[in-house]
N, C-alpha and C positions, 0 to 999 in steps of 0.2 A: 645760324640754326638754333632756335630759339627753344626747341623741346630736347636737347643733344643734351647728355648724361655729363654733369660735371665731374672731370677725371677725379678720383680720389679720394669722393664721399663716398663712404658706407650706406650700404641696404639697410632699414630699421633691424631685419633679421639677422644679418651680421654683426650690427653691435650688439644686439641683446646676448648673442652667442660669444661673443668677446668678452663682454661684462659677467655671464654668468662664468665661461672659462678663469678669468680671473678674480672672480669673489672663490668658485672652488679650490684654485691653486691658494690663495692666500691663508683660506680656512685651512687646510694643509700644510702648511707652513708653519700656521701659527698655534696648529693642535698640540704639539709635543709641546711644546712650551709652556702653554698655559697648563697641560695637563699637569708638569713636575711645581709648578707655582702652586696651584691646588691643592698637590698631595703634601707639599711642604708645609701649608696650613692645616694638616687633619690632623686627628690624635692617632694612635698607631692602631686602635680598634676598625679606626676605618679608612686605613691608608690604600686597601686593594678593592674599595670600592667605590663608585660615585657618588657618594653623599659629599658633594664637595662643600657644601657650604654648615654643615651640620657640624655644631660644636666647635668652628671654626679656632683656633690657636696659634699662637708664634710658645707652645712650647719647646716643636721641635728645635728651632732656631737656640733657643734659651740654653740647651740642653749640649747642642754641639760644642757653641761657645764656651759654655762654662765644665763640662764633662768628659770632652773630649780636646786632642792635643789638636784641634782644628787652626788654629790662631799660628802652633808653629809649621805646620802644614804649608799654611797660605805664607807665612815669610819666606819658609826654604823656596816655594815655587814664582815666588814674586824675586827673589835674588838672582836663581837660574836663569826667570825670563827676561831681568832685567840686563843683565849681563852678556844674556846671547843678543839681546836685542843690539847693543851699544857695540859689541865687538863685532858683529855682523854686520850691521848696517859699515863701520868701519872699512874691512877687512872686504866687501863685495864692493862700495863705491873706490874704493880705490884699485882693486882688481879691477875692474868692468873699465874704466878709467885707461889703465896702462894698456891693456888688451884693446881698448877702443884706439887709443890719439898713438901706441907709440910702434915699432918693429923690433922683434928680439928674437933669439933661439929662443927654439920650443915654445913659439906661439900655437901654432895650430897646435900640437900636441898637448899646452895647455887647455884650448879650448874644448880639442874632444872630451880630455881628461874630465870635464866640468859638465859635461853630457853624460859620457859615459856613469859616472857617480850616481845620477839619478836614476840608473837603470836595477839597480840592486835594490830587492825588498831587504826591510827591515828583520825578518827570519835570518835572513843567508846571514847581516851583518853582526847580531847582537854579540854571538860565541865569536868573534875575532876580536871586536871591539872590548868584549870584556878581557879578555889576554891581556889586549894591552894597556887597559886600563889596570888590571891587576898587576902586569908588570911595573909601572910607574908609580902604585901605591894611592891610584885616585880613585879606587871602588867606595862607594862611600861617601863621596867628599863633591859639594856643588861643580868645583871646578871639574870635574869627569865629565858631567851631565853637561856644562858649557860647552864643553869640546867637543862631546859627542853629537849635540844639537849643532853645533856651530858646522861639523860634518856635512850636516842634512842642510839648511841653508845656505850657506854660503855657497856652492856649486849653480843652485835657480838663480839664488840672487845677483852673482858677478856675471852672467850670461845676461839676463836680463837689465843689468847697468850698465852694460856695453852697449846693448842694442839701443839705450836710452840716451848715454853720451855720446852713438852715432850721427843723434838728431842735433844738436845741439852745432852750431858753425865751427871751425876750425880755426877761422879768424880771430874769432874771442883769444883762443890760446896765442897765436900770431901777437895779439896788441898785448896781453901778459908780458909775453918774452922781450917786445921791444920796451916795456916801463921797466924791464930790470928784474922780473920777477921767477924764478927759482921753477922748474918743472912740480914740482909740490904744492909749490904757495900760487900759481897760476890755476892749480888745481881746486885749492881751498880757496881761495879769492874769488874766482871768477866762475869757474866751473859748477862750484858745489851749490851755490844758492841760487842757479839755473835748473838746478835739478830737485830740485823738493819734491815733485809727484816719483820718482824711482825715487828718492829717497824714503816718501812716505808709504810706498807699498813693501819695499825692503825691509825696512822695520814691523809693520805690520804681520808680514807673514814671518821674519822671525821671531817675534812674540809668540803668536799662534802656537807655531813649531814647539817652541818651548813648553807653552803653555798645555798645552792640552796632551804632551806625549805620554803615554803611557808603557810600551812595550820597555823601553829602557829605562826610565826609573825604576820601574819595579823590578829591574833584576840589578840594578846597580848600586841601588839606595837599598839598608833596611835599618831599621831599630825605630821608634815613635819617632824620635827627635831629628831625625835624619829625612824622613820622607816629605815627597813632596806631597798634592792632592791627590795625582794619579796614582801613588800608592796607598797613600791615606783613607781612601771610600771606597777600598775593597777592605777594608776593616768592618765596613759596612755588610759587608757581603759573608758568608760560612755556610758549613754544609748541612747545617740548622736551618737557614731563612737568610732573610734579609730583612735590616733595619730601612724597611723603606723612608720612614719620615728625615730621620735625619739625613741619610742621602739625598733626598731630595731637596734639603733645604741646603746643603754644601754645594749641591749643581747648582742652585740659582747663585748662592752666594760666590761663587767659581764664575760663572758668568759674567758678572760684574764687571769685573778690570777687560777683559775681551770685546766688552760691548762700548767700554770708556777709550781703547784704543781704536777698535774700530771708527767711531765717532770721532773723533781727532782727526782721524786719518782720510775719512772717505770721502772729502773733496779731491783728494789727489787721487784716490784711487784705480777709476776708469782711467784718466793720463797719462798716470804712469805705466798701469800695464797695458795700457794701448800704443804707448809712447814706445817701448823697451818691444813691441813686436813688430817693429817696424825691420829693422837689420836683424840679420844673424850674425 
């Protein structure tokens, strides 16, 4: 049948309508961004207007850097992220790990326990959380904000490494154990560098986590020197105004390290959390 519709080409009208749908999604996506880039170049006379390219300047930048406690800002927040990242990625490949390959009391009950957690907004949590952070003497202090973050991650993440180390054969662990090698070191040997995409999404969103939390550092952390970004750029903010330019130039500059892990990480990305939704 020589005039018969080849299955699974597109109508000219249907791409056009595909192409324009996703030229507009893009333009959408990519407006907030460009808009806080823009106003990070204005001077402050014309930070709440569109004159973006008029009188263009990196003073605001200048101005942060050198003016503001921005610099210890970004070390406190780059410590906490760096820290929940390295202890979580830990702490969830090896939970998801034992919960995946082995049988113990209080397995299901751990698993709910790891669901359940994610069901509590961050409102219900902060006033327990800070208890007991006050009681321990860690208000204030990175390692609080580690453990409170590591809270929030670790429960997605050890769920989601289990589902990932489902995939992964059995037998591997089988040949470990007959070369002599240790339930740990079968793990670290064999297991772990089979797993780089859950391992690179794990890290990933606890970076994230880290990164960008607001609700709790701000009532955990205070004094300049103590804060991280997310409490640092409501400095920005009073019930005067707001210093738009330099905030806008700390979000771009905040960006940065988000966008450098992202990129590292986004070949494993789709894998791993396609990989980890395979079992429950």
């Amino acid at each position: 049948m020589p005039n018969a519709p080849i299955r699974g080409r597109r109508s000219p009208l249907a791409s056009v309508a595909l192409h324009v749908t996703l030229i507009v999604a893009s333009v959408i996506a990519v407006f907030p961004v460009l808009w806080v880039l823009l106003t990070s170049l204005k001077p402050a006379k014309y930070a709440i207007t569109t004159d973006f390219f008029k009188e263009t300047t990196l003073e605001n930048y200048t101005n942060l850097l050198n003016d503001t406690p921005f610099l210890t800002w970004f070390a406190n927040s780059l410590l906490v992220a760096a820290l929940t990242t390295v202890i979580g990625v830990f702490i969830s490949a090896t939970t998801g790990y034992a919960v995946s390959r082995f049988r113990f009391p209080g397995k299901r009950g751990l698993m709910w326990t790891l669901l359940i957690t994610q069901m509590f907004p961050v409102a219900v949590l902060i006033v327990p959380i800070y208890n007991i952070m006050a009681s321990m003497g860690l208000l204030n202090q990175p390692v609080g904000l580690v453990v409170t973050y590591l809270t929030i991650a670790v429960p997605f993440c050890a769920w989601m490494m289990k589902g990932f180390f489902d995939t992964i054969p059995r037998e591997i662990d089988e040949s470990g154990y007959v070369d002599g090698l240790t339930p740990f070191g079968t793990f670290w040997r064999l297991i772990l560098p089979l797993a780089k995409p859950g391992i690179a999404v794990t890290a990933f969103y606890s970076f994230i986590t880290a990164w960008g939390e607001v609700a709790y550092a701000s009532a955990f952390m205070v004094g300049d020197e103590n804060l991280t970004l997310a409490g640092g750029l409501q400095k920005f903010v009073n019930q005067y105004g707001a210093q738009w330019g330099p905030m806008a130039a700390a979000s771009v500059l905040i960006a940065v390290p988000a966008a450098l892990v992202f990129l590292f990480a986004q070949k494993h990305l789709v894998t791993g959390m396609s990989a980890g939704a395979v079992k429950g």
